[in-house]
C-alpha positions in Angstrom: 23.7 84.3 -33.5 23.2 81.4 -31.7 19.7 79.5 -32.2 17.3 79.7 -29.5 17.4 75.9 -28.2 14.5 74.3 -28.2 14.1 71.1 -26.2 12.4 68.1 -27.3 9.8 66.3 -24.5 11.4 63.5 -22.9 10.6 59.6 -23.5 10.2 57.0 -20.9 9.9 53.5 -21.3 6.9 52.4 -23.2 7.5 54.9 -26.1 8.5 53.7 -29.6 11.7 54.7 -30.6 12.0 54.8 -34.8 14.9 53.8 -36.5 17.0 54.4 -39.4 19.9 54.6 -41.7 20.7 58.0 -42.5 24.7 57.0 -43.5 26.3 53.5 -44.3 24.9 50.5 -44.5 24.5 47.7 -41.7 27.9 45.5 -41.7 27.2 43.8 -38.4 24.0 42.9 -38.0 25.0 41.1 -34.7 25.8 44.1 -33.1 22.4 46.0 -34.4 20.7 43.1 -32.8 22.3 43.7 -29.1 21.8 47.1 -29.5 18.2 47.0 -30.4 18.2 44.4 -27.4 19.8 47.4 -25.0 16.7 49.7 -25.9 14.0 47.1 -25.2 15.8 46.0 -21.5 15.5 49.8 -21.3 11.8 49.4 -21.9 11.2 51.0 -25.6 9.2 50.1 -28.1 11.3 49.7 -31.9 9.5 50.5 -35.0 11.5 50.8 -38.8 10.5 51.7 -41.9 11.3 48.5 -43.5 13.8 45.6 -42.1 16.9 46.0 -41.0 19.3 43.8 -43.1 23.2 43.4 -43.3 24.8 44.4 -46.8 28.0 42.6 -47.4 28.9 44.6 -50.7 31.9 46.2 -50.4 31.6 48.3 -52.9 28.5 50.0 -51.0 29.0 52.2 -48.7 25.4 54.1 -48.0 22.6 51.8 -47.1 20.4 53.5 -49.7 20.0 56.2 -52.1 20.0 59.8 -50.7 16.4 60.1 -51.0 15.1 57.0 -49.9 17.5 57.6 -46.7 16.0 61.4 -46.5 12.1 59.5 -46.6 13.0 57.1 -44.2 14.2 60.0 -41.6 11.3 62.3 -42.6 8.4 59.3 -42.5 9.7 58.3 -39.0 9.4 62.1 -37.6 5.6 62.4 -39.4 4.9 59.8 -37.5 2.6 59.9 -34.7 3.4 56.4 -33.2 7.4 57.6 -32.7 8.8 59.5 -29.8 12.2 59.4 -30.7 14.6 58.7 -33.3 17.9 57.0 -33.1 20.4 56.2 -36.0 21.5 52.5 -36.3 25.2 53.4 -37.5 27.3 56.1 -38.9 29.9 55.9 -41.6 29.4 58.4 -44.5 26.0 60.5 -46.1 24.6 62.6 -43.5 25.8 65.7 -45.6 24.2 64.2 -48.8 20.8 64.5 -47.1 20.8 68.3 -46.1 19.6 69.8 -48.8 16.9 67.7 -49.3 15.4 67.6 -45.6 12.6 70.2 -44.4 14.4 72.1 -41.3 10.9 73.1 -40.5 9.7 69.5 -39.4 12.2 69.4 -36.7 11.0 72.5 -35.0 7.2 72.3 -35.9 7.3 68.7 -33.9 10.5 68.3 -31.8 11.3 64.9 -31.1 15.0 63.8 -29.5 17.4 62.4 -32.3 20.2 60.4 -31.1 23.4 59.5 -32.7 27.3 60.6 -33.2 30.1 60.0 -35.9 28.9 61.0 -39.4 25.6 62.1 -37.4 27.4 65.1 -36.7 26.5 66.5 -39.7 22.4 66.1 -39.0 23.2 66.9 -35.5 24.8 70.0 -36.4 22.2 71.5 -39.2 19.3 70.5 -37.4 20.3 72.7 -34.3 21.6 75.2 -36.8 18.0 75.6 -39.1 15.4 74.7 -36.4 17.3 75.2 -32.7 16.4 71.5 -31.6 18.6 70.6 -29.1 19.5 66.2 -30.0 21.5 64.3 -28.5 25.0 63.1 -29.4 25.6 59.8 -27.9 25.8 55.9 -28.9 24.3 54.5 -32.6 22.2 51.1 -31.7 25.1 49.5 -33.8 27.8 50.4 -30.9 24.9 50.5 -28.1 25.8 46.8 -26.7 29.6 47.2 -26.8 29.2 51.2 -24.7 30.4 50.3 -21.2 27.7 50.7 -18.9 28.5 54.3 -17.6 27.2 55.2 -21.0 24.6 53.4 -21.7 23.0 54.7 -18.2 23.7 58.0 -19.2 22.0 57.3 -23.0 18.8 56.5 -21.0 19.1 59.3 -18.4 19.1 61.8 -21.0 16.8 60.5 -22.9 14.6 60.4 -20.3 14.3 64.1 -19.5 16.9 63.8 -16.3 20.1 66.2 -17.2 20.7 67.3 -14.0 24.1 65.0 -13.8 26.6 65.4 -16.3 29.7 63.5 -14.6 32.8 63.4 -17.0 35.3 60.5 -16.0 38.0 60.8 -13.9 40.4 60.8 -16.5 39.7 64.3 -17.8 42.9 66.5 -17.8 42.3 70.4 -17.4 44.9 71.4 -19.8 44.2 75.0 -19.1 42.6 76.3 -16.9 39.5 78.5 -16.5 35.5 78.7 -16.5 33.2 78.9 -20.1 29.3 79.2 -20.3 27.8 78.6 -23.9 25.8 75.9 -25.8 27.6 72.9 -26.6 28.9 71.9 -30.2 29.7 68.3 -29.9 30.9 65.8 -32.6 33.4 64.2 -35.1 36.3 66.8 -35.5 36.4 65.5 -40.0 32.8 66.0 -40.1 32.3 69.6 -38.4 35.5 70.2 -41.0 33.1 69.7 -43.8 30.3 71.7 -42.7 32.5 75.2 -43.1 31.4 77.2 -45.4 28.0 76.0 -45.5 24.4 77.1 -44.9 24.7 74.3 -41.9 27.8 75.3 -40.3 27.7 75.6 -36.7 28.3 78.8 -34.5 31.2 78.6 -32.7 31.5 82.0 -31.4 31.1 81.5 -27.1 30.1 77.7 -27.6 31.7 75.2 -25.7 33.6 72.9 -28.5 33.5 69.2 -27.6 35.5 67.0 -30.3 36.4 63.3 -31.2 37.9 61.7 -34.1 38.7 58.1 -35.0 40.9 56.8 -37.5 43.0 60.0 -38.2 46.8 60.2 -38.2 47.7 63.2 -35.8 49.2 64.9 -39.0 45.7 64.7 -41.0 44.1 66.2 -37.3 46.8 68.8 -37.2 45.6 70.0 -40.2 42.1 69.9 -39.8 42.4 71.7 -36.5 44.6 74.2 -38.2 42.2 75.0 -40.8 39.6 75.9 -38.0 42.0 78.4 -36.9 42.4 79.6 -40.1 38.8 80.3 -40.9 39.0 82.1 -37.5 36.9 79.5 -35.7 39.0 78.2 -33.3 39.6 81.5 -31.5 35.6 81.7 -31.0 34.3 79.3 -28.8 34.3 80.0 -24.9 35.9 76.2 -23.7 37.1 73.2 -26.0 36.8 69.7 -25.0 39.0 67.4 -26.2 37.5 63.6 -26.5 39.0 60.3 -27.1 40.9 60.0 -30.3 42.3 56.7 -32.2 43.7 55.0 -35.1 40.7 52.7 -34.9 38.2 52.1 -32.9 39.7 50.0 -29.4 42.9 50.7 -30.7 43.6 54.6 -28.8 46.6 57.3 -29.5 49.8 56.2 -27.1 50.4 59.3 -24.8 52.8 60.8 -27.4 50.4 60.9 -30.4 47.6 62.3 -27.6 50.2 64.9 -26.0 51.1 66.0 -29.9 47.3 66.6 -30.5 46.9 68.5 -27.1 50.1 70.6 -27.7 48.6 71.9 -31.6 45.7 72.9 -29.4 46.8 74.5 -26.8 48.9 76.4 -29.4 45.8 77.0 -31.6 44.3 78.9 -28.9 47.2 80.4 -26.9 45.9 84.0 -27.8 42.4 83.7 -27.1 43.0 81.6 -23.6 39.9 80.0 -23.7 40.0 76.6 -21.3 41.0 73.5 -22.9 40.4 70.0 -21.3 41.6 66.4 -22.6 40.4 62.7 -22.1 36.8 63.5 -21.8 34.7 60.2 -22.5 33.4 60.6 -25.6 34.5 59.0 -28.9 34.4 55.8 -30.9 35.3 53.5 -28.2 33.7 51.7 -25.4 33.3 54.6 -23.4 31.0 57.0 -25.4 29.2 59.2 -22.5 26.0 61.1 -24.6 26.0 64.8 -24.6 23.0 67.6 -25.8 24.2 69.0 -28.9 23.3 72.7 -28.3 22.4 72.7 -24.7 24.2 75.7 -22.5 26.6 74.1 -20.0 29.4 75.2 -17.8 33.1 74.3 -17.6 33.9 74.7 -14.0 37.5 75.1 -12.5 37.5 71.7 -11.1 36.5 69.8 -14.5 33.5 69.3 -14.7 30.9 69.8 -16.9 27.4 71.0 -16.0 24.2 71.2 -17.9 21.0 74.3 -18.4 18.3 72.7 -19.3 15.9 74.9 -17.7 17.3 77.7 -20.1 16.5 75.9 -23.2 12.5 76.5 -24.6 9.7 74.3 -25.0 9.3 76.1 -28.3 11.8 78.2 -30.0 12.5 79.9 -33.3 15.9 80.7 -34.9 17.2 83.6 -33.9 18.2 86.6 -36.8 
């Protein structure tokens, strides 16, 4: 069964916003900077455990051990003086912290956690264990390079305000048809690695919202095909397709795109849920934040409409 969602109270500007590295280390400390920047024009408060500071080893690839990256999360949720959390990059090591988080923390004081990419993971196990509804949207790292649409958005959310949920006008209703259900959103290779696991989200009537970056359409093809092999791509109500690359700012050409479209659409030809392509969300500039476990609608005419007034001030998960 679904969780019942539980929706953390909103912050407004004023509030201290904590944050951390829960994945790789800082590479660009430039772009940490503007983003941190973004959140104080925005009118937040910043607090860290300890000082943010770019690594340059190469041979490094998580900014700290597993449990001094578990603390970090943890100590910034105990604490009184933060409203929200937000992840200063992505990269790998989310899944290295699950088993050694307390899922009970999350429901016991809800607070809005914000981030995408690797954060899938966290994203995905939180809702999954404690029903917290968080927010998949911009890391502070890309924050100051997310076109304006989305940093707007970012804040809107965060803010409590989801009536609006306009997509862009680029989304392409590859076939058509309505869905209701809570949304799964996040990185296509790291919901992958969550099968089979105690964290693994439930697909059955969701609304499937995915992205990748950096994937050949072959390694996608399979990925995608071992979700229908598990059975998991025939369960959600609607799927989402997002904004997939070879690198971030460098998109699929239409043929790679219409390739990855065409697996899908065959994926799912017998359950004939509604697929859409080119929503705005992904590793690029345009990165429009979405509640990760939120009820929405897929309408007819492509558009994407949010429930928050069905999601719980408190909640428990359900049995």
């Amino acid at each position: 069964d679904h969780p019942v969602p539980l929706l953390p109270p909103a912050v407004k500007p004023g509030d201290t916003i904590g944050l951390f590295c829960p994945a790789g280390p800082i590479r660009n400390m430039q772009s940490v900077t503007q983003g941190i920047d973004c959140l104080r024009d925005f009118g937040f408060r910043i607090k860290v455990v300890q000082e943010l500071q770019e690594q340059v080893e190469p041979n490094e690839y998580l900014a700290a051990s597993d449990v001094d990256r578990a603390e970090e999360l943890q100590q910034l949720w105990q604490d009184d003086e933060v409203n929200a959390l937000m992840a200063v990059r992505g990269g790998v090591g989310c899944l290295r912290l699950l088993e050694l988080l307390d899922f009970t923390m999350f429901h016991d004081d809800p607070k809005l956690l914000i981030g995408f990419s690797d954060l899938t993971s966290l994203l995905a196990a939180i809702h999954r264990k404690s029903g917290l509804i968080t927010l998949h949207g911009p890391v502070v790292s890309t924050l100051a390079n997310s076109d304006r649409s989305s940093r707007q958005r970012l804040f809107t959310y965060m803010t409590g305000d989801y009536s609006s949920c306009p997509g862009n006008s680029d989304v392409k209703i590859l076939r058509s048809g309505t869905a209701t259900g809570p949304l799964i959103v996040g990185n296509l290779t790291t919901l992958i690695h969550l099968i089979g696991t105690p964290y693994e989200p439930e697909f059955t009537d969701a609304i499937l919202v995915l992205e990748d970056t950096g994937e050949s359409v072959y390694r996608l093809d399979r990925m995608l095909t071992q979700l229908s092999c598990c059975g998991k791509l025939h369960q959600p109500a609607g799927i989402i397709l997002g904004n997939f690359d070879n690198n971030p700012g460098i998109p699929y050409d239409e043929i790679q795109y219409h390739h990855l479209c065409d697996r899908v659409l065959a994926l799912t030809e017998e359950c004939n849920c509604p697929v859409w392509s080119r929503y705005g969300i992904g590793h690029g500039t345009f990165n429009l934040a979405l509640p990760y476990g939120m009820k929405g609608d897929m309408s007819s005419d492509g558009q994407l409409r949010l429930h928050p007034e069905q999601a719980g001030s408190t909640g428990s998960r359900s049995l």
